[in-house]
N, C-alpha and C positions, 0 to 999 in steps of 0.2 A: 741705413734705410733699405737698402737693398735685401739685406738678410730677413729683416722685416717683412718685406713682401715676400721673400722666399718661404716666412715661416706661413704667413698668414695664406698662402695657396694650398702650404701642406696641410691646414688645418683642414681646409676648405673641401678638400679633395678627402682625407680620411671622412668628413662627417658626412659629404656624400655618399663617398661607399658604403657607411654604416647605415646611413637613410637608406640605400640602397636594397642592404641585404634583409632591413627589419622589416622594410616592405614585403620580401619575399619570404621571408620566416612568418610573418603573421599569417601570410595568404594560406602558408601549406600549411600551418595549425589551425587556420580556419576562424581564425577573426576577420577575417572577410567572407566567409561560407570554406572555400578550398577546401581540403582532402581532410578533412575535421568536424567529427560531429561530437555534442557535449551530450551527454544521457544524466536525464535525471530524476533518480529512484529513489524507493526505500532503502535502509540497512538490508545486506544480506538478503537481499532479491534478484537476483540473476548468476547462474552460474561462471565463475570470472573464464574458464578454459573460452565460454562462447564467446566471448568479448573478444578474445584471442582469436580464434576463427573468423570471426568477423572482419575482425579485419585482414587477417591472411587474405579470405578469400575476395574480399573488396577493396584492398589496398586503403581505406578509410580508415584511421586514427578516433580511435574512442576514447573523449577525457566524460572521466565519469563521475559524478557526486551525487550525492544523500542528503536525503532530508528524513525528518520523523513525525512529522502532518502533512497532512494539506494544508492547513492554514501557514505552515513555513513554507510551506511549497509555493503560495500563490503569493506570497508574499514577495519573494525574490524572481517571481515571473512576472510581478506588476512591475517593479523597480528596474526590471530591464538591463539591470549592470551587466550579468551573463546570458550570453548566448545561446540558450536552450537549445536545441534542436529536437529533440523527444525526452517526456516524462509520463510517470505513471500514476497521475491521479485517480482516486476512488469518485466513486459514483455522483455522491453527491455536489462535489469537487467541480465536477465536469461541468454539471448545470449551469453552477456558476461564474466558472469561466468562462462559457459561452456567453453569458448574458453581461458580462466584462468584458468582449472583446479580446481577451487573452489566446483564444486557440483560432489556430489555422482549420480550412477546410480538408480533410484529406483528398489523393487524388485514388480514389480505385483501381484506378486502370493501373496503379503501378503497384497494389497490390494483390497478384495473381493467386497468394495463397492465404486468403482469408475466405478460400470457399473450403477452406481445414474444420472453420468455429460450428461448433454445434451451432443448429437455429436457436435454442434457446436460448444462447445468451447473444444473438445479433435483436434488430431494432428495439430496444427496453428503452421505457421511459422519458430513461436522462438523456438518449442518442438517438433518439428516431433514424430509422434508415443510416444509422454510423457515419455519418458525415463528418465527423470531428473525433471520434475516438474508436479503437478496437481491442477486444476483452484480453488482457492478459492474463492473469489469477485470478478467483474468486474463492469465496468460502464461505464461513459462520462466525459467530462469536457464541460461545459458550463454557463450559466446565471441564480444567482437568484435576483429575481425583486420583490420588497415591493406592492403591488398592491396599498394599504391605502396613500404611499409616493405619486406616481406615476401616480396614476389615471389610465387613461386607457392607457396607453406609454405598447408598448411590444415591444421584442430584436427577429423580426424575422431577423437579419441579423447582426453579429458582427461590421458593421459599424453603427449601430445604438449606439453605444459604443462613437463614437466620437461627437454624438451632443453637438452644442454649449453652451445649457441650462442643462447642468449635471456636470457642474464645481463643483472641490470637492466631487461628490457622490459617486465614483466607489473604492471598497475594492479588491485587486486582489490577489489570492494565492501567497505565493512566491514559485516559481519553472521555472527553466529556459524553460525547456523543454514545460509547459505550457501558459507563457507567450508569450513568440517566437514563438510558435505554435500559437494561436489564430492570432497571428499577420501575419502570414502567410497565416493563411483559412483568414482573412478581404480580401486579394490579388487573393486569388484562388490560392495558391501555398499549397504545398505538405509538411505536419505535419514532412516531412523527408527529407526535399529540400538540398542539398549539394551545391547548386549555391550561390556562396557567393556576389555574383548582388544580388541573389533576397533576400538573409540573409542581406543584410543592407536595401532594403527596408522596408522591415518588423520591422527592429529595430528604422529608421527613421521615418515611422509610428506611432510605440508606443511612442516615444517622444512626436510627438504631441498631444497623449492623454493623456499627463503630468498634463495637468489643469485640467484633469477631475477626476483625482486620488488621492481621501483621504489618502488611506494607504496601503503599501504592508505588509500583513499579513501572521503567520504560524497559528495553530489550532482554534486562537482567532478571526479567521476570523467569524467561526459560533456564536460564541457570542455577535458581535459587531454587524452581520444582523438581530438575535434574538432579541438585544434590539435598533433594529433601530436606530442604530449610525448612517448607511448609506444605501441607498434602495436599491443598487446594488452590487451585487458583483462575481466574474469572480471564480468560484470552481468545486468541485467534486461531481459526482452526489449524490453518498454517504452520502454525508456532508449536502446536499442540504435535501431531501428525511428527514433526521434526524434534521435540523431546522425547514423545513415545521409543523411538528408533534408540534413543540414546538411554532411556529404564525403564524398563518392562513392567515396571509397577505401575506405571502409568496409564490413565486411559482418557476418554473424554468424552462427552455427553453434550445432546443440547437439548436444553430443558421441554417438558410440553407446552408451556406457554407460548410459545414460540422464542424466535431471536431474530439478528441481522441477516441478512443476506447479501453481500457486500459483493462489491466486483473492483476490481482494481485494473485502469485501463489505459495504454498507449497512446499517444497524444501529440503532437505537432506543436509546442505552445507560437506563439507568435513572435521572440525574439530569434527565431528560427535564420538562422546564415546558410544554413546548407540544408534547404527543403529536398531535394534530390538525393542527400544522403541519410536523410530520416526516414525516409520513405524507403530505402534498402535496409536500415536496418530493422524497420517494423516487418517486413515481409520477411526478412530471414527471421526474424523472431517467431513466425508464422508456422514457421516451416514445421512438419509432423516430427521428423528425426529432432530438430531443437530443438521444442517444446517440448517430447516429451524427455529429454537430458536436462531439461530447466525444471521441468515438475520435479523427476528423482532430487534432484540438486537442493531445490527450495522446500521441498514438501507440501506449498500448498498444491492446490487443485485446479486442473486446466480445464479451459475451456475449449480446448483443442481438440476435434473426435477424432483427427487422425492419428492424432499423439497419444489418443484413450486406445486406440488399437496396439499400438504400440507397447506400453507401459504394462508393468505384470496384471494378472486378471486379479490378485490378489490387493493390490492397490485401489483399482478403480470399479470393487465390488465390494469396497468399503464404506458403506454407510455414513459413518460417521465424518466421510471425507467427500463421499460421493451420494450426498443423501438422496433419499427415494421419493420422487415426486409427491407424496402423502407428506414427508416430512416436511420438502420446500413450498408447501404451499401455507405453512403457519409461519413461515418465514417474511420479512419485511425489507426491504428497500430504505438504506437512509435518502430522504430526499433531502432538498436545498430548502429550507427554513426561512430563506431570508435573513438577513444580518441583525436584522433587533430581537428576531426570534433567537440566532443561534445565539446571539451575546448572551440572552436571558438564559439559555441551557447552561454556559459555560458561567453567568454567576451564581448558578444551582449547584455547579459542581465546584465553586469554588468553595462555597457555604459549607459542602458537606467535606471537603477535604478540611477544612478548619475544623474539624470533628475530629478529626482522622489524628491520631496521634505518631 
C-alpha cells in the first residue's frame, strides 16, 4: 500500500511538472499572445532573410503559413482554430472581413512608419482613413508574351487572345474573379458588372477561347512560361516582373480595355493573441530599407515611396510595373460582390472551366 502511495505522488508530481512547463512553452510560443506571432500570407510573398531579422531585432518568434485565396484565407480566419496575428488579404477581401467582424481596428500611433505609403494608395474605397488595413503590394493582371515564340504578335487588346492561330498556347491563372474579369474588359463591361446579361456573355465568350487554352494553372503557371511550355499567359504583375528576370523573352502587357488593379494588404485578423506584436511587425514591414529588400525579393510593386527612392530608377520607371497614371485610370478595383453575387461569378467559372479540356 505504501509503495502504492509512493508511486501515485510520483505520478502526481511528474504530471505537474509537465502542466507546469506546457504552460510555459505555450506562453513563449504564443498560444496565449507571449513572444509569438503567426503571419499569414501568400506563397512566396515575403522575403524569408526579413522574417529573420524580424525577429533578431524584436526577439518575436515568427510561425508563418500560406494560403492561395482569400476565400481559404477567410475561411480558416472565421473558424478561429489558429491564431492569426497578421495576414495579407486583397482588397476586396478586406470589405468583407470588415463587415464579418473578422479584423481588428489598427492602433496608428504604434505605426510611426506608415507616413513611408504614397497617399495614393492610403484612404481607398475598401479602408477609408486605414483603420483596419495597410497597403503592402499592389499591381495588375494582365499578359505575358514569349517574344522568341511569338515574333513580333503583341496583346494591345484582350481580344487579341482569341486569334485563330494560338490554339493550345494560352496558360491562364486559375481564379474566378480574374478570369471573368478579363472576360468582361474584352466586352467593355465593368471588372464588378452585377448584370447577369452581361455575366453570361462574358462566360460565353471565354468558352470560345477554349481552343486556345493549354492549361488552367496555380503558382506553376510561372514555371511552365519560364521554360516555354507555352508563350502566353493571362497573370499577375507580380508573377510576371519575377519570370521576366528569370527569360528575357519574356515581356508583359496590360491590354487597352483596361484590367484589375489590385492591392494586397496587412491586416490584424481578430483571432489575434499578440496585438502588440502584430503591430511591430507591420511597422517594420513599413520600414523604407525593408520594403524596398521585399520588392527586390518578391517582384511585385510597392507602395512604399520611401522604398521607390530606394530601389534602382530602372525598376520603379517601369511602366509596365509602375504604370502611369493615364494607364491607372482604365484600371478597376475588385470590390465585394456580395456572396450570392460572388457565388454566381464562381458558377460562371465553373461552367467555363467544364469547357476547358
Amino acid at each position: 500500500m505504501k509503495k502504492l502511495v509512493q508511486t501515485f505522488a510520483v505520478i502526481f508530481i511528474v504530471s505537474f511538472a509537465l502542466m507546469f512547463w506546457v504552460q510555459r512553452l505555450n506562453a513563449s510560443e504564443g498560444y496565449a499572445g507571449g513572444n509569438t506571432i503567426t503571419v499569414y500570407n501568400w506563397g512566396e510573398y515575403i522575403d524569408p532573410d526579413l522574417i529573420k531579422q524580424f525577429e533578431k531585432e524584436t526577439g518575436i518568434k515568427v510561425i508563418y503559413e500560406t494560403f492561395d485565396s482569400n476565400e481559404a484565407m477567410m475561411v480558416k480566419i472565421r473558424q478561429g482554430g489558429t491564431s492569426y496575428d497578421v495576414a495579407m488579404p486583397s482588397e476586396y477581401a478586406i470589405q468583407k472581413m470588415k463587415e464579418e467582424g473578422l479584423l481588428l481596428k489598427l492602433d496608428q500611433s504604434k505605426l510611426p512608419n506608415l507616413k513611408n505609403i504614397d497617399e495614393r494608395f492610403l484612404n481607398l474605397p475598401f479602408d477609408p482613413d486605414n483603420e483596419y488595413s495597410v497597403p503592402y503590394f499592389w499591381g495588375t493582371v494582365g499578359i505575358v508574351y514569349n517574344k522568341k515564340m511569338l515574333g513580333d504578335r503583341t496583346f494591345d487588346s484582350w481580344n487579341d487572345l482569341w486569334a485563330d492561330d494560338l490554339k493550345n498556347q494560352i496558360l491562364l491563372v486559375d481564379g474566378a474573379r480574374e478570369v471573368i474579369g478579363f472576360g468582361l474588359n474584352s466586352l467593355h463591361y465593368s471588372l464588378n458588372d452585377k448584370n447577369k446579361v452581361h455575366l453570361q456573355e462574358a462566360k460565353d465568350k471565354l468558352v470560345k477561347l477554349q481552343p486556345n487554352i493549354k492549361a488552367i494553372v496555380g503558382d506553376e503557371i510561372k514555371m511552365l512560361l519560364v521554360n516555354e511550355e507555352a508563350p502566353i499567359g493571362v497573370i499577375w504583375s507580380g508573377d510576371a516582373a519575377d519570370i521576366m528576370w528569370e527569360n528575357e523573352n519574356l515581356d508583359y502587357v496590360v491590354p487597352e480595355e483596361g484590367s484589375n488593379l489590385w492591392f494586397d494588404n496587412m491586416v490584424i485578423p481578430k483571432t489575434s493573441k499578440n496585438i502588440e506584436g502584430a503591430h511591430k511587425f507591420i511597422n517594420f514591414m513599413l520600414d523604407a530599407e525593408v520594403a524596398a529588400q521585399n520588392a527586390e525579393y518578391v517582384g511585385y510593386s510597392t507602395p512604399n515611396k520611401a522604398a521607390m527612392s530606394i530601389l534602382p530608377e530602372e525598376t520603379v520607371s517601369d511602366e509596365r510595373f509602375y504604370p502611369s497614371p493615364e494607364l491607372t485610370d482604365r484600371l478597376e478595383v475588385y470590390e465585394n460582390l456580395g456572396q450570392d453575387m460572388l457565388s454566381y461569378y464562381n458558377d460562371l467559372y465553373l461552367e467555363f472551366k467544364m469547357h476547358t479540356k
